[in-house]
N, C-alpha and C positions, 0 to 999 in steps of 0.2 A: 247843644250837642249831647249833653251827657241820660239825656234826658229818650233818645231813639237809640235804641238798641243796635242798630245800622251803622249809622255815625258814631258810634262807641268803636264796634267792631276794629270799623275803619279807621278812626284814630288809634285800637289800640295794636293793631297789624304796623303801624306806623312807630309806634313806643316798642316792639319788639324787635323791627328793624333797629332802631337806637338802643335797644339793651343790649342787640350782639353786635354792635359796633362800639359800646361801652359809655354809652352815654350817662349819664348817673340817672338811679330809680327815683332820687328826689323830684324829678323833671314832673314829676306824675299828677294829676292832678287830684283834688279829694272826691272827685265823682267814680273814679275808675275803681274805688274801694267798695260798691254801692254795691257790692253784691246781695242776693236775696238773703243769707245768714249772714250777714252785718250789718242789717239795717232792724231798728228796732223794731218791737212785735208788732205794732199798732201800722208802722206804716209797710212792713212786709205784708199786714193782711190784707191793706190798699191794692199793691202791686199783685197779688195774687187774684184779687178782684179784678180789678182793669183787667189781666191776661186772660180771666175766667172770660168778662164782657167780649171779650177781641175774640176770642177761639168759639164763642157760639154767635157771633155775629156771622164770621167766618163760613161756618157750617150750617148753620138754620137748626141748630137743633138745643134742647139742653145738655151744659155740661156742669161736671164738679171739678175743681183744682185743687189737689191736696197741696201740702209742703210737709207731712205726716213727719216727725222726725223718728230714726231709731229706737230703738226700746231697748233700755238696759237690760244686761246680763244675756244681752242675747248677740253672736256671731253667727250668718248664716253659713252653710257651705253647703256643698253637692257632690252626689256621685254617678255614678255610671255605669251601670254593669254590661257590659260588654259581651257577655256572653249571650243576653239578653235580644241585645239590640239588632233589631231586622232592619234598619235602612231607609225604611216607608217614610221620610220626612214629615211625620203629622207634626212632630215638633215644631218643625221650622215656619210651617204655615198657621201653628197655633201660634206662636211668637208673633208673626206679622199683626193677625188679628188683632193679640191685645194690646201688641202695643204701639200699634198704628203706626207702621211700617210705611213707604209708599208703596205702589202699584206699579206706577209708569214714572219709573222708570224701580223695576221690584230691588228692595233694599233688601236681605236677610242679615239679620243677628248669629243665627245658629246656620254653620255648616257641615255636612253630613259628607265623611271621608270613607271612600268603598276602598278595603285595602285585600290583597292576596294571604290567605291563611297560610301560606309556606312561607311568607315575607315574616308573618309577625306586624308589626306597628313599626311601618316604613313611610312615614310624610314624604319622604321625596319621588316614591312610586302610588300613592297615595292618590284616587280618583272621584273629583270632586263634581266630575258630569256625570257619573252613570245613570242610565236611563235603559236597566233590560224591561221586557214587559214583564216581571214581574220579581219581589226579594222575599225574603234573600235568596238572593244566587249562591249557587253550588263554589265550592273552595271562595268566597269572601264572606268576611267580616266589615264592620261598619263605628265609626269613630265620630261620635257627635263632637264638632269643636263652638263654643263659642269663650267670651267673656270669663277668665280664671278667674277675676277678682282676686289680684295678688296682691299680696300682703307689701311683698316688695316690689311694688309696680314699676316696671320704667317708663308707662306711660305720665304714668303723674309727676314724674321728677324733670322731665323734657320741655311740661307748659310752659311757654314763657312768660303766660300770664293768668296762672294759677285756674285754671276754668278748669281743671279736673279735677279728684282728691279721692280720699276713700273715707269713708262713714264709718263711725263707731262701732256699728254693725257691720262692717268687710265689703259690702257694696261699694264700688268704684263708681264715680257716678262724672255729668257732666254737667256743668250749669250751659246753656245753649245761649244765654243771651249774653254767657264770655264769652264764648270760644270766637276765634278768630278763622279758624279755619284755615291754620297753619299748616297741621296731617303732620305735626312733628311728634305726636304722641302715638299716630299710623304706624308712622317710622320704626316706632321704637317699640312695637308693642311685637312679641316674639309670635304670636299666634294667630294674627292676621283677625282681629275681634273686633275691630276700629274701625268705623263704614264713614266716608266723607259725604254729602248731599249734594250732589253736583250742579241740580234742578229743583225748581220748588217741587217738594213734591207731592204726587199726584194720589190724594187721598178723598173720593168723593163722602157727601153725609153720610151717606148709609154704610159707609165700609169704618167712618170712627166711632172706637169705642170711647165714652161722656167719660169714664170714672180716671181721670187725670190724676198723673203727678209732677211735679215742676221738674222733677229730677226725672224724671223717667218718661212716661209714653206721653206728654203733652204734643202736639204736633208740632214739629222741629223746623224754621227756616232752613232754604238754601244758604251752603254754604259754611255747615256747622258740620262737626260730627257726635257720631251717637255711636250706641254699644248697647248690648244686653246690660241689663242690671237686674238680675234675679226679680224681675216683676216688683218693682219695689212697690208699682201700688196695690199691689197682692198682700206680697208676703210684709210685709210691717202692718198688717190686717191680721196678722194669722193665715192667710191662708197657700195654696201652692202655688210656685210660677206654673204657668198655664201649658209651659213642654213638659212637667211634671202628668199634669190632668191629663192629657192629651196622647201622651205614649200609649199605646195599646198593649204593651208585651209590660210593663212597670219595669220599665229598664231604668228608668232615674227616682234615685231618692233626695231627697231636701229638710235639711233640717237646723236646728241648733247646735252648731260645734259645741257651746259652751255647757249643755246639757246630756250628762252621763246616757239616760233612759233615749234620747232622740233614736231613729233608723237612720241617720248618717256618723253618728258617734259607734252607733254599732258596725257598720260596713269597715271601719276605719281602724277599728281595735278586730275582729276575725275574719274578715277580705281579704285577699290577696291586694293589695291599693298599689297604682302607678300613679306620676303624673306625669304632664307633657315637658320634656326637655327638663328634666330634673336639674343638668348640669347648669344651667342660667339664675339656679338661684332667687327666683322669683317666686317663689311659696306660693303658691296659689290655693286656692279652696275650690277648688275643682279637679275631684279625687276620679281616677277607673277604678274598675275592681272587673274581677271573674268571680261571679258568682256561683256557677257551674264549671 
């Protein structure tokens, strides 16, 4: 059993029902510990292999599988300027792209909120269909939401069986061959960033991008859920998440919180900065600003 990721699942959907009916955690057995960063080097490069073998079988094509880890002294974060932002979702469809989204039935990361310039930043009047022929539209503004990557997350404290966490680096991330597919981390995540797989989904060759991460765009079973993670197999590269590259107006910046000289340590220290639902407490690294 411990050994298909399936039959893990489903046993451990089983161990979660018994932890909140109080069953003791001792019950558990030493496989359910196997995760990819607990197992040692030698044989996590195994499993990484096999998943690499399974995902270009899969697809017909070549691929690479990172497990890249963090890089010291470095916290990533993001901003947004808002004064900026026209609306045109190139974000959202550079997201799907890289990190291999499905199609059918379409998954987005990033959602693009049309709001009333007389409202201000009102989510509950907040228009997440608009479709005029053409933006920005006359009196709105436009509010990219994805993944805050909070410090104080409540989606990671909900797991009931540890398959989320946050990295060194501030990335919230999901190991997909724990999650159970509970949506208790859905639940609890205030900003609606936590997309569940209801379908395998529907991703042909030519629409997957090869340059993999275990933690981020690897192609995801039904039945799990996933989240933006700042392009992790980007940016632990150096380089930018790909709705970064892709904005046309450079309404989003990306950088090292932990580095004085960065464009996001600058936005932060002479911006105007908000963030969402400040009252919740969840510190997130996903700053606005009005740049104009």
């Amino acid at each position: 059993m411990c050994g298909d990721p399936t039959d893990r699942r489903s046993f451990l959907r089983q161990v979660a029902g018994a932890a909140a009916g109080g069953v003791a955690a001792g019950l558990l057995p030493s496989c359910v510990g196997e995760r990819l960063r607990d197992l040692p080097r030698d044989e996590a490069r195994r499993r990484l292999a096999r998943l690499e073998a399974e995902t270009r079988a899969r697809f017909g094509r070549e691929v690479t599988l990172s497990a890249q880890e963090a890089q010291p002294g470095v916290v990533f974060g993001y901003a947004l300027d808002l004064s900026r932002c026209i609306g045109c979702r190139r974000c959202v469809y550079a997201c799907v792209e890289e990190n291999n989204q499905s199609r059918e039935p379409q998954i987005h990361w990033i959602k693009v909120l049309a709001m009333d310039k007389r409202r201000g930043i009102d989510l509950v009047h907040a228009d997440a269909y608009y479709n005029p022929p053409a933006v920005p539209e006359d009196g709105r503004f436009y509010v990219p939401v994805q993944c805050q990557q909070c410090d104080n997350a409540p989606c990671t404290k909900v797991c009931p069986v540890r398959a989320t966490w946050q990295e060194p680096d501030g990335i919230v991330v999901v190991d997909y061959d724990w999650c159970i597919g509970c949506r208790y981390c859905m639940a609890a995540c205030p900003y609606g960033a936590r997309h569940f797989n209801w379908s395998e989904p529907g991703l042909r060759a030519a629409e997957l991008n090869p340059a993999l991460h275990y933690l981020g765009n690897r192609p995801r079973p039904m039945g799990v859920v996933e989240k933006c993670t700042f392009c992790i197999q980007r940016t632990r590269q150096g380089r930018y998440p790909a709705c970064v590259e892709a904005c046309p107006v450079g309404a989003r910046k990306f950088g090292n919180l932990l580095d004085p000289g960065s464009e996001v340590r600058y936005v932060i220290e002479h911006k105007r900065v908000l963030i969402l639902k400040e009252e919740l407490n969840t510190m997130p690294k996903f700053f606005y600003f009005y740049g104009t």
